[in-house]
N, C-alpha and C positions, 0 to 999 in steps of 0.2 A: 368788398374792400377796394381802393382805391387799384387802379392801373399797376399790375406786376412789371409791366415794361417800362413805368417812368420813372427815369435816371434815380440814382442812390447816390448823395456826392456827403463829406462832411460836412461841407457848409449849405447854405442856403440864397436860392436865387434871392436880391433882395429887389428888383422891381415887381415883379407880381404879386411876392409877398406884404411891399406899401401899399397894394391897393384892397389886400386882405385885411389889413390892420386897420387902413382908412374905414372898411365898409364894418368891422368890429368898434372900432370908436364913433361910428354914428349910432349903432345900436347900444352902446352904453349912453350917449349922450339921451338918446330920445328915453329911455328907462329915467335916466334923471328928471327929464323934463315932466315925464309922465307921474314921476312921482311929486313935483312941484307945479302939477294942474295947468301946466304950459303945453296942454293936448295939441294944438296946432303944431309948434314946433317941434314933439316927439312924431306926430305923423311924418311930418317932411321930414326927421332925418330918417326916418324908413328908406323913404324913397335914396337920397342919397345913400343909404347901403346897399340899394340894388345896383344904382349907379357903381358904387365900387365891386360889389359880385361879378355882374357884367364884363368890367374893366379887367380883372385880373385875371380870369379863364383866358379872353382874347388877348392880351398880352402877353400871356405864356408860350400860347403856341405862335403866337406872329412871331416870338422872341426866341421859339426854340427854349425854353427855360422851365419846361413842365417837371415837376417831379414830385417824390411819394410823400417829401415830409409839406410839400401845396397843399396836396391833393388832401392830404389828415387837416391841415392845418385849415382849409377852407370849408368843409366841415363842418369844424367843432363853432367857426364863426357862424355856418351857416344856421346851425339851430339855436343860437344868443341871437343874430340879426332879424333869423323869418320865424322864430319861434316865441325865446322869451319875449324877446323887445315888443312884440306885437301885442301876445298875450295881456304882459301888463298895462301895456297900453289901452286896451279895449277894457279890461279888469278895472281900472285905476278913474277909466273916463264912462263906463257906462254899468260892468256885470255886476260894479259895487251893490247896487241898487237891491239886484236879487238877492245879495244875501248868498249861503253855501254853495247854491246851485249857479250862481256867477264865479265863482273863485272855480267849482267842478273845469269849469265849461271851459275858461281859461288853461288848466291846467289841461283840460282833453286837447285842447290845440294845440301845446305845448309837446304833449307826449307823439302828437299826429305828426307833427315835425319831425321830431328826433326819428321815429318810424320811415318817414319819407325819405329821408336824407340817407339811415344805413341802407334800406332798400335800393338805396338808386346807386350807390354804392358798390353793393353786392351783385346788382344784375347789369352793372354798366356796359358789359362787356360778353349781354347777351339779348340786346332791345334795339328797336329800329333807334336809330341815332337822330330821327328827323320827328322824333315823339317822344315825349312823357310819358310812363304809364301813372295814371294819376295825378293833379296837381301839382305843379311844382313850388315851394313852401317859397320861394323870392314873390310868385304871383299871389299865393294867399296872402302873404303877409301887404304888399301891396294893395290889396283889395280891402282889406281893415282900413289899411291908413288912408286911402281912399274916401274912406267913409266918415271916421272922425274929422277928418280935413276940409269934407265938404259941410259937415252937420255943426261943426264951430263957425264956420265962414256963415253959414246962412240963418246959426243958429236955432237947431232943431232938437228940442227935448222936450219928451213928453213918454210916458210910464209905454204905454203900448211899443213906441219905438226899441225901448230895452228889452222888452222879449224877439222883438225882430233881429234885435243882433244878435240874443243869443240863439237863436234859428241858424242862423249865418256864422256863427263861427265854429257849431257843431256842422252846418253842411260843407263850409273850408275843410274840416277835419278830415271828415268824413272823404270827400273827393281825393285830398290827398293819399290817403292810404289804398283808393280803391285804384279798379284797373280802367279809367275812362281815359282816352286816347289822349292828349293833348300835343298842338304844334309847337317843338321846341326851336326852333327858329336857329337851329344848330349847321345846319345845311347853308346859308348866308357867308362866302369867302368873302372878307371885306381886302382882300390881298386883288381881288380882281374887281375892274373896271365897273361903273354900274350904269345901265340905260339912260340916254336921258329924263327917261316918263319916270326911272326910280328915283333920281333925284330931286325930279319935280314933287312927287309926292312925297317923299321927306322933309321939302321943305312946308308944303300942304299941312301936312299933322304936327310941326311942329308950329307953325301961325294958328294953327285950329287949338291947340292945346293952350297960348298965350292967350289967348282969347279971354279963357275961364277953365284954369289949370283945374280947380276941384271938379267942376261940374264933365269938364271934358274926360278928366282921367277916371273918375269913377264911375262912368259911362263906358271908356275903354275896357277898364277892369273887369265891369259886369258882364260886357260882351264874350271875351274870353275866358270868362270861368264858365257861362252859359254854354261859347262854343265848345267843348271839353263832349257835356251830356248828348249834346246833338250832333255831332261827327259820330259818337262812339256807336248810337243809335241806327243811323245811317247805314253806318258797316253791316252790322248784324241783322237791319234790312235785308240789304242786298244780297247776306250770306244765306238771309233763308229764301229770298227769292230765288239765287241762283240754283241753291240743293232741289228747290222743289220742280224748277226747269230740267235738271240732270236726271233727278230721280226717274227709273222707267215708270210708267203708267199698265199697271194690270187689268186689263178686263175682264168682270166672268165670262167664263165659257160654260153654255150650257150641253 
């Protein structure tokens, strides 16, 4: 459940909360479009609801204005913005095709969501702060829209492809609910000063992104869902390398 420490007031901060409502009216808007076969612009306002996710966390605490009835209320947006809104979108633009087991598959991500969201919830405030366990449902749902946004743009459909993405939205699911490490980029004071080499490459990935938004960003997307399995892997390397270095070595003795 949400932070016991953050403030209880009657009313409601109302700047973090417009950037909650902004990133929930992009996720109605793109369910519309999705359901009016305007699949490019329901992908993109995905994106613009992460843009407002993003925006209202980090305004609350730059702002001092965190509190319990956000924290609910960010939430319930979160699984309408990175849950339904996606679901149907992908449901609407491609798992029609399959038939029961498209509408399943949809609804398995849907429920994978709401899943991620009370869990992260419930153990907020007992997890490295500078990791995910498991997917973060803003990056799945990113990752779909990704994908519709690039395969409209370049125009890719064909029957094989639709089993690919239902592969890919039971492995979104799937990742979210599991314990694979992920870099939650939470550790970044934007209150403090930044390198000059950090600004240069800010500026770097955002001219690299203009370039060719679909193809760049669903590029990015895949890299970081990939990185998730392969960090996590890495660890549990190292942990059994280091046990089997510690462990004493018995000799017989005859």
């Amino acid at each position: 459940m949400p932070n016991p420490k953050l403030s209880r007031t009657r009313g409601i901060f109302l700047l973090p909360n417009l950037f909650t409502t902004a990133g929930l009216f992009a996720a109605f808007y793109s369910i519309v479009a999705a359901m009016q076969q305007q699949y490019e612009s329901a992908a993109i306002a995905i994106f613009f609801a992460l843009i407002a996710d993003v925006l209202d966390g980090r305004v609350a605490r730059l702002t001092n204005t965190q509190s319990e009835f956000g924290a609910y209320y960010d939430s319930l947006v979160d699984v309408i913005s990175f849950g339904v809104a996606p679901a149907l979108l992908m449901f609407n633009w491609s798992l029609h095709t399959l038939g029961k087991v498209g509408w399943l598959a949809a609804f398995i991500y849907t429920a994978a969501t709401a899943l991620r969201v009370a869990r992260f919830n419930a153990l907020a405030q007992n997890t490295d702060k500078r990791f995910f366990h498991g997917l973060a449902c803003p990056a799945a749902a990113v990752m779909l829209a990704s994908i519709v946004w690039f395969c409209q743009v370049y125009q890719f459909d064909h029957f094989v492809l639709h089993i690919l993405f239902l592969l890919v939205i039971l492995l979104l699911s799937l990742l979210m609910v599991s314990n694979v490490r992920y870099y939650g980029f939470k550790d970044i004071d934007l209150r403090k000063a930044l390198p000059w080499m950090a600004a240069l490459l800010i500026v770097l990935v955002i001219v690299t992104i203009s370039l060719n938004p679909p193809l760049v960003i669903l590029i990015g997307c895949t890299g970081y869902v990939l990185a998730g399995p392969i960090y996590t892997y890495s660890i549990l390397v190292k942990k059994k390398y280091h046990l089997r270095r510690t462990q004493p070595h018995h000799h017989d003795q005859k």
